[in-house]
N, C-alpha and C positions, 0 to 999 in steps of 0.2 A: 927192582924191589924197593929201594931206595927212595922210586918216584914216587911208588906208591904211598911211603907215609910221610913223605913229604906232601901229596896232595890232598892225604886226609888232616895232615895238621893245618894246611891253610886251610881247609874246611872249617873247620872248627874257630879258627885263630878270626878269622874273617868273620865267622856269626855271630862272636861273643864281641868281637870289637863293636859291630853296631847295633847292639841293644840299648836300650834306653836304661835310663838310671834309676829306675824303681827294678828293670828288668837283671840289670850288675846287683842291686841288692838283694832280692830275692834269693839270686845262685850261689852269693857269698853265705844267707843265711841259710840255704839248703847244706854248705860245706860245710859251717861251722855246725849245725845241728847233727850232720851224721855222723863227724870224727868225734864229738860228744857223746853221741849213742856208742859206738864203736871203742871208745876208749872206756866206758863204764863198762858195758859189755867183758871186754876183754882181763879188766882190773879186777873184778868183785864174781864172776861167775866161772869157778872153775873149769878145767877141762876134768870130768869126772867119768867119759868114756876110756883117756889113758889107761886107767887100772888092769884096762882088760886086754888079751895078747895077739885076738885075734879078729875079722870083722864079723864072723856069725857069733861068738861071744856077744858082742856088741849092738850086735844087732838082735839078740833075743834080748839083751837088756832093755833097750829103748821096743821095743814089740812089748815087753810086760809091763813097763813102765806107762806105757799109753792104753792099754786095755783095762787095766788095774787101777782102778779107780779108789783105793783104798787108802 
C-alpha cells in the first residue's frame, strides 16, 4: 500500500518538476486563486443549513428555496 502512494507522488513530483516556467506560474496562480475563493467563501457566507436538525428538514429548505423565486 505504501508503494502505492509512493508511486503516485513520484507521479506527480516528476510532472510538476518539468514544467516550464510560465507552466510553475500558472499552477501557483490557479492555488493562490482558489484558497482566495475558498477563504472568502468560508469568512462572509454563513453555514445557514445548521439551524435545521435534521437532513429532509434541510433538504425541503434548499427544494423551496430553489423553486421559489420570490
Amino acid at each position: 500500500m505504501l508503494g502505492l502512494f509512493k508511486n503516485i507522488y513520484m507521479f506527480y513530483y516528476e510532472g510538476f518538476k518539468n514544467l516550464t516556467s510560465t507552466s510553475k506560474k500558472l499552477w501557483i496562480l490557479i492555488f493562490v486563486k482558489s484558497t482566495l475563493i475558498l477563504t472568502v467563501l468560508f469568512l462572509f457566507f454563513p453555514d445557514v443549513l445548521s439551524q435545521y436538525s435534521s437532513d429532509e428538514e434541510r433538504s425541503d429548505v434548499v427544494a423551496d428555496s430553489l423553486l421559489n423565486f420570490d
